[in-house]
N, C-alpha and C positions, 0 to 999 in steps of 0.2 A: 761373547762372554757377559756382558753386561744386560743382556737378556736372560740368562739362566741367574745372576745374582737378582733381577726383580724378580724374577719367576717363585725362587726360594725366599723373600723378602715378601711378598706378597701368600706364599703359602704358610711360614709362621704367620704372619697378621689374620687371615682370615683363621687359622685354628688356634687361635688365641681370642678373637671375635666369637669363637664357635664358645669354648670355655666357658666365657662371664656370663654365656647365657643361662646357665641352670636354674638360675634361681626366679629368672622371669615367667612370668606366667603363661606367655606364651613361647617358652622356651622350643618346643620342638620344630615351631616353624623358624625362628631363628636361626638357630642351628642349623636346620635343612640352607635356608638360605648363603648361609656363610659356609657352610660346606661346597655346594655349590660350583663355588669358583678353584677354589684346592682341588675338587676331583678334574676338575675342565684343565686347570693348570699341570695337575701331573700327567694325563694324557697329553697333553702337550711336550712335554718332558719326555714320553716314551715315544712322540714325535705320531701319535694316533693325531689323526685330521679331528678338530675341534672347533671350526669354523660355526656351522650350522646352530650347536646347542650352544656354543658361547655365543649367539647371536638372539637365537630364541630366549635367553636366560638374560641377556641385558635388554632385550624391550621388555620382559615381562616386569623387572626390579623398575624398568624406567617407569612402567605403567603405573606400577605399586607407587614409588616414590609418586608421582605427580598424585596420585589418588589420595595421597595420606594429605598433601599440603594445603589444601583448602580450607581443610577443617580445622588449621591451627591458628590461634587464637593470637590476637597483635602482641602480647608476650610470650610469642614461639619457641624461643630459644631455651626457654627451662622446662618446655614438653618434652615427652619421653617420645613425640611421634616426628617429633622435628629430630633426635638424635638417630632415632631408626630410619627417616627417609636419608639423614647425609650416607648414614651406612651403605643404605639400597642402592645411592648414587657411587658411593665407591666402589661400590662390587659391580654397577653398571659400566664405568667409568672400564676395570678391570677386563670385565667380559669383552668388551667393544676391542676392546687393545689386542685380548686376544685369539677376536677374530679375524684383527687387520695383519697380525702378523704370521709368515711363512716359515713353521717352525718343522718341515720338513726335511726343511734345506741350513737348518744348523747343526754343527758341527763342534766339538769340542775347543778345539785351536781357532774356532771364527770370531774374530773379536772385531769384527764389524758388526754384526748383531745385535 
């Protein structure tokens, strides 16, 4: 049970992530990015095997993120590339989770999960 409340907790956040992006300029890869994780999550939910592209999807965000960090500047923290790589890392952090987890074998009543 406590698998499907992240799962739903995690798919509003990234399409709420998805949202704010419109107005960035490089809104469409945002977007793509934070979608993302919501389509790997509800295949997961229809209990489709998700292992592989949730795995390929967080080394790439992982790649990205590390790629963005070098180039920020010793006041990182009010750059817009430091709040996009924590992003990367969350959706990293997400994907990884949900390729470690066996969501073939949950069940509605499983509340060990």
């Amino acid at each position: 049970m406590l698998v499907r409340i992240l799962k739903v907790f995690f798919i509003l956040l990234f399409l709420f992530a998805t949202a704010v992006q419109y107005n960035d300029p490089d809104a469409w890869l945002w977007m793509a990015i934070y979608l993302f994780p919501v389509i790997i999550t509800l295949l997961a939910f229809w209990r489709i095997p998700v292992r592989l592209p949730a795995i390929v999807g967080g080394l790439t965000g992982l790649i990205y993120a590390i790629w963005i960090f070098p180039g920020l500047p010793p006041d990182f923290i009010n750059h817009e590339e430091f709040r996009e790589a924590g992003g990367l890392m969350i959706v990293t952090l997400w994907l990884f989770y949900m390729a470690t987890v066996d969501h073939s074998q949950q069940t509605d009543s499983d509340a060990s999960q």
